[in-house]
N, C-alpha and C positions, 0 to 999 in steps of 0.2 A: 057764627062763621067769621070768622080771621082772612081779610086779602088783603094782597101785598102786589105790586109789580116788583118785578127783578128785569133790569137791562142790562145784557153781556154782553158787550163786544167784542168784536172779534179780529184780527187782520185776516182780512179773505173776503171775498165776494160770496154775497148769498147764493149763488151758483156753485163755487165751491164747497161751501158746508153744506149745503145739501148731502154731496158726498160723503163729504167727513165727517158728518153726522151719523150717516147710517152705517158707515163704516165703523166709526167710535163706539155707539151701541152694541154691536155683534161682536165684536172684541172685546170691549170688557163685561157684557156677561157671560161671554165664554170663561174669562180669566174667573170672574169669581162665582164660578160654579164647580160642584164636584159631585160623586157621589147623593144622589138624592137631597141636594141642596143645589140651590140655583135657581136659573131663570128658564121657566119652560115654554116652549113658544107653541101654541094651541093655533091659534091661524095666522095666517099673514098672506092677505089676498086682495084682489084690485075691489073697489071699491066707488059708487058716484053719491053725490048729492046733490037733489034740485037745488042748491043757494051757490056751494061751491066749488060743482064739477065735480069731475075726476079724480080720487084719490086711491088710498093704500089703508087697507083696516086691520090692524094690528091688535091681537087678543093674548097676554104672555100673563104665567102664572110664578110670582117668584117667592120663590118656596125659602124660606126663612130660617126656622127652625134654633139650629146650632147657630147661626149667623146673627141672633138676636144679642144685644147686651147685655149682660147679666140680668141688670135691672129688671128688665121685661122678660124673661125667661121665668123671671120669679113667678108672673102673673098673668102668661097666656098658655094655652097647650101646648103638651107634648108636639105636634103637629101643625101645622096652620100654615094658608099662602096669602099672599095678595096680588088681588086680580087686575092689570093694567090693561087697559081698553086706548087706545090710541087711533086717532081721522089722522089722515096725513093728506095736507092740500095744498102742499107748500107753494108759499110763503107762508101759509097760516095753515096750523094745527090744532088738537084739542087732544088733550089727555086725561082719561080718568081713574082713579085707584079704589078699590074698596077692599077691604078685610074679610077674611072668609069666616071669625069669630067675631068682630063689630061690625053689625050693620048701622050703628049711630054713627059712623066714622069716614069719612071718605075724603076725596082731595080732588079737585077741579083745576084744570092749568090749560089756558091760553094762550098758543104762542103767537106772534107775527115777528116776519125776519124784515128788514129791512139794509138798506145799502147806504148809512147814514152812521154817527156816532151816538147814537140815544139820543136825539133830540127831537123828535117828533113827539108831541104832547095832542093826548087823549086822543090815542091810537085804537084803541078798541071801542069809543064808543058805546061800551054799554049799560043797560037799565038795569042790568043786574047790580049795576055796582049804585050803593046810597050813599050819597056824601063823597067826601074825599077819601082817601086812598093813598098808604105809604108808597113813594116809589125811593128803590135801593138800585145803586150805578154799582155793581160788582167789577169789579179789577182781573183780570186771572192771573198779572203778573204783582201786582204788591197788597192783595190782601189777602188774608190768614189763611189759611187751611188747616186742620186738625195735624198736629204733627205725624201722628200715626200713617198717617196718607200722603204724605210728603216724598216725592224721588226729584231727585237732581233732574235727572236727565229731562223733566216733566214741567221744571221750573221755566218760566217764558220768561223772565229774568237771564238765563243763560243759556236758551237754547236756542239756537240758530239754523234755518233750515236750508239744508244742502241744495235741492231741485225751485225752491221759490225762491231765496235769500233775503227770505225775511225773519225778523229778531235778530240780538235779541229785544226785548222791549223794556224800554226806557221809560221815568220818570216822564208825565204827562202824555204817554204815544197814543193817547185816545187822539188827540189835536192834530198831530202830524203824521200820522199811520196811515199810508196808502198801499194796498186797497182796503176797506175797514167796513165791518157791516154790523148791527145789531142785534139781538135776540132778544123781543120783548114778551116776558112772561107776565101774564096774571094769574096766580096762584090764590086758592079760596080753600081752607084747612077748615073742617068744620068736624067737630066732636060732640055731638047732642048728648054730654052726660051732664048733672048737675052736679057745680062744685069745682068738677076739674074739667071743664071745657075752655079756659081763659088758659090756665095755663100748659093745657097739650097743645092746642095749638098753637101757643106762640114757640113752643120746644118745635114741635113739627117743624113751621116754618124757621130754624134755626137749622134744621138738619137739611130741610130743602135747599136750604141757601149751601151750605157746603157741597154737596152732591151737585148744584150745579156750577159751581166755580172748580170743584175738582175736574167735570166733565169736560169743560170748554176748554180748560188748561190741557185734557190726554188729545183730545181733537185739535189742538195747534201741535203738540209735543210728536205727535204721530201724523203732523202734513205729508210726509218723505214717503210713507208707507200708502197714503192713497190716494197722493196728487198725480193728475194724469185718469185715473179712473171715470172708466163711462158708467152711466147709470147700470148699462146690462152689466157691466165687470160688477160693478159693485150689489148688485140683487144678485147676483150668484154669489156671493164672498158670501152675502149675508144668508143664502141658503146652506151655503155647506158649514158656516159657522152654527146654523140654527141646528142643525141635523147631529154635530158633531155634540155640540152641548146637549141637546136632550138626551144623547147615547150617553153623554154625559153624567148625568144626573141619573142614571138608570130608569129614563121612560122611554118608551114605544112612541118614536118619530112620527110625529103628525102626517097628516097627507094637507100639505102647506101650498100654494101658489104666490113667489115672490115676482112675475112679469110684470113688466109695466104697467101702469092702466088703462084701461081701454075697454072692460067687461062690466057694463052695469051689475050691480045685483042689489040686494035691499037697502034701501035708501034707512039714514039714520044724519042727525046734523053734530058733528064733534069733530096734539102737533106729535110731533115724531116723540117718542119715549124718550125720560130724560134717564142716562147709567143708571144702573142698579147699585149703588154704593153703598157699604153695608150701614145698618145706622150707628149711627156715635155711642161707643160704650161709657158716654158722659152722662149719667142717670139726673130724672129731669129735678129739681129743689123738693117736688113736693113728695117723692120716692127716697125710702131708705135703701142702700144699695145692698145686697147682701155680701157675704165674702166673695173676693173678686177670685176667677175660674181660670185657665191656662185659655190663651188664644189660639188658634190653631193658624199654623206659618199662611202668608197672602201667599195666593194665587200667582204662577210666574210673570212675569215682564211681556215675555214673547207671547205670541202664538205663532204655529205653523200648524196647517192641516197638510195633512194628506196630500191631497189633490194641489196645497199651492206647493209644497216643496218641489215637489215633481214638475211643475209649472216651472218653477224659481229656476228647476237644476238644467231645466232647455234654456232658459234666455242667456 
């Protein structure tokens, strides 16, 4: 097993991304779902736990398939999802993934937010963790992202937001960025096959790290579209976005519960799901790649459902 921390900061108050959190999620995997590909949302219901209270238990199934890299199409089914299990107790979360064809494979993620610039050391505390442990300070305005995944409008380098008027961000704005908060992950990638366990998951956590610097980057890029939002606006966006996408995708719409929490039901101990970003068609050193395949065009920019257009066309 492979851990890492990742700390992304943010300009916003942890009470803010909360919002934009959940917002950002329900939005983009609306955008990159289609047709019996996607992200399918199985439950999403209030939740408690004796250590950490009240929370939100998220179970979504994201179905892969055609969205895989060449490389790996070579060498899993026709078919296949992976199951994300997510506790939502914010400030602190827990998120889990497994493979519906690897059961050796799974991923473990930790989050706690804090209202700080990454500087709180050995935040989580735990026995799980032997020895020391990489921690990586993610940027979301000057470091890499996959070019493929690259839009202007998304770059926090130049974009500036109308309703906050903040950005864009500058060389060192960890220092002087007010208001600034943190997102500290512990991620644990663990592949029990012999041979290529060392280096899937260090490719793993290669892909993780992009997916979450793309994510923080659409969640500043998209303040304008859900600042201002109450937690009830925002569990309704994220129900008709959840409903919209599974019609999506061609399933039969769950019978879901997004309300606040407040309704015990079975106790389990486990942060909000990080985007569903597709993985890197960068095939990992120890893979030969096959002939490369036509990509099929990204998912639009926008969203507008239904019910918000109509919304949008009264205000």
């Amino acid at each position: 097993m492979l851990t890492k921390e990742y700390r992304i900061c943010m300009p916003l108050t942890t009470e803010e991304y909360r919002v934009g959190q959940l917002y950002t999620i329900s939005k983009h995997s609306h955008q990159e779902s289609e047709k019996g590909e996607g992200v399918e949302v199985v439950k999403n219901e209030p939740h408690e736990d004796p250590v950490h209270g009240p929370g939100q238990f998220t179970e979504k199934r994201v179905h892969l398939s055609s969205k895989l890299p060449s490389w790996a199409r070579a060498v899993t089914p026709r078919i296949f999802y992976i199951t994300e299990k997510a506790w939502n107790y914010y400030p602190y979360t827990i998120t889990e993934y497994t493979c519906s064809f690897l059961p050796k494979f799974s991923i473990y993620i930790e989050t706690k937010y804090e209202d700080n610039c990454g500087d709180s050391e050995n935040i989580f505390h735990s026995d799980k963790i032997l020895g020391d442990h990489e921690v990586s300070f993610l940027d979301i305005a000057f470091d890499e992202i996959p070019e493929r995944y690259y839009r202007s409008l998304e770059d926090p380098r130049f974009f500036s937001s109308a309703k906050t008027g903040r950005g864009p961000l500058r060389e060192g704005w960890r220092q002087h960025t007010k208001p600034i908060m943190c997102s500290y992950k512990l991620v644990s990638v663990k592949f029990e096959v012999w041979g290529l366990q060392t280096r899937v998951e260090q490719f793993v956590h290669k892909v993780i790290r992009d997916i979450l610097l793309i994510g923080h980057r659409q969640a500043f890029a998209w303040v304008d579209e859900w600042c201002g939002m109450t937690m009830e606006e925002v569990r309704r966006y994220e129900r008709e976005t959840q409903e919209a996408t599974n019609e999506l995708i061609g399933l039969v719409p769950p019978t879901i519960s997004v309300s606040e929490v407040g309704q015990p039901t079975v106790t389990h101990s486990a942060p909000a799901s990080a985007p569903s970003t597709p993985l890197s068609d960068e095939a990992p050193d120890f893979l030969a790649p096959p002939k490369t395949r036509p990509r099929k065009k990204s998912a639009p920019e926008t969203l507008m459902l239904p019910a918000l257009r109509e919304r949008a066309g009264t205000e």
